[in-house]
N, C-alpha and C positions, 0 to 999 in steps of 0.2 A: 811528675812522672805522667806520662802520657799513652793509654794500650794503642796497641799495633793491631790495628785492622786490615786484610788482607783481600785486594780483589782477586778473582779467580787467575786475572794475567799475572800477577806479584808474585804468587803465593807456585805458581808452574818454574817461572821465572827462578826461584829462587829454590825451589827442590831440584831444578835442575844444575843450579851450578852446584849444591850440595854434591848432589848425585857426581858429578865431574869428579869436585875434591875427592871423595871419599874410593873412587876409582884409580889412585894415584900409581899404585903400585900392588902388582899383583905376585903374590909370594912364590917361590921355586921355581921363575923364570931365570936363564942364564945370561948375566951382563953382555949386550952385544950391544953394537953401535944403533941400532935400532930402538933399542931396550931402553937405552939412556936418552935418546929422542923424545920419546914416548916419556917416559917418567920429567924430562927436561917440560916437555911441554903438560903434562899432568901438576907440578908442582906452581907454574903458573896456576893453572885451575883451582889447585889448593890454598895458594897466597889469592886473588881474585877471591874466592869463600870467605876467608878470613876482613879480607877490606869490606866488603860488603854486610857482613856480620857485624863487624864493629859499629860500623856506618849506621846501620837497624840498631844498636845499644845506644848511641849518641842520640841517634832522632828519637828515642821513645824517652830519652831523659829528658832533655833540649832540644829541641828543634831550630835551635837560634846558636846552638853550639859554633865555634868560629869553624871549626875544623871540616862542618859540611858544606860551609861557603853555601848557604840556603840562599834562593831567591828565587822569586814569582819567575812562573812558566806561563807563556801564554798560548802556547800552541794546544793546552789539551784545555776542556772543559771538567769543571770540578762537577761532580758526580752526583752532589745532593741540593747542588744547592746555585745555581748559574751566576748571582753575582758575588759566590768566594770564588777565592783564587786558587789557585794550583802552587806548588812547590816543587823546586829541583833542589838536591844536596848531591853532593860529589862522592862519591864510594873511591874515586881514582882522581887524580889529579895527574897531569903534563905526561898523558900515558895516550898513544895512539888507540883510539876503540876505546877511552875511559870509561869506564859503567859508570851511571847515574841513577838517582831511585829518583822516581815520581810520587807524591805526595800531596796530601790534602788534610786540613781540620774536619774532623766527621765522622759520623754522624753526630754523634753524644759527642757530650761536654767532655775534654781529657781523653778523646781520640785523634789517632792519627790513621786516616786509610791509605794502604800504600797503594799505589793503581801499575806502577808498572817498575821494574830494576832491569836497565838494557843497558848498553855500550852507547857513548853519546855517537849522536850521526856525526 
């Protein structure tokens, strides 16, 4: 098992799609076609929470789990340390704007610091 260290981009990153999900549906509103727009594209947000939350269970267990399809990232620079390596795992897989989380070993032994959770370019 491995803790979840948080940089300050990860940790925004990821209260905000909280923040999305839990926005999903606002009580004593009347069903209109708008309403169902809204909740249609909210429930994304809330499935999108869910994938990515998992995705953070699986890396703090495994990092090598098959399911995040992990491999070296070379476009960022790891944070502590210039010659480890960076990590990308898949939160979404064959999805237009898939999220990815960015990752690294570190500081301490039995960490993982996440550095950023975006939609792949």
């Amino acid at each position: 098992m491995f803790t979840l260290k948080w940089t300050t981009e990860a940790a925004t990153q990821y209260r905000e799609l909280k923040r999305r999900a839990e926005t999903s549906l606002k009580p004593g509103k009347a069903p209109t076609e708008k309403l169902f727009k809204q909740v249609h594209k909210d429930s994304k947000a809330e499935g999108l929470f869910k994938q990515v939350h998992k995705t953070l269970k699986y890396l703090g267990e495994n990092p090598k789990h098959p399911s995040l399809q992990t491999h070296e990232y070379h476009s960022l620079e790891h944070p502590f340390d210039k010659k480890q390596k960076v990590f990308e795992a898949y939160a979404q897989n064959k999805t237009p704007g898939a999220y990815r989380i960015f990752w690294c070993y570190g500081p301490g032994k039995k960490e993982i610091t996440l550095l950023a959770i975006t939609p792949h370019p």
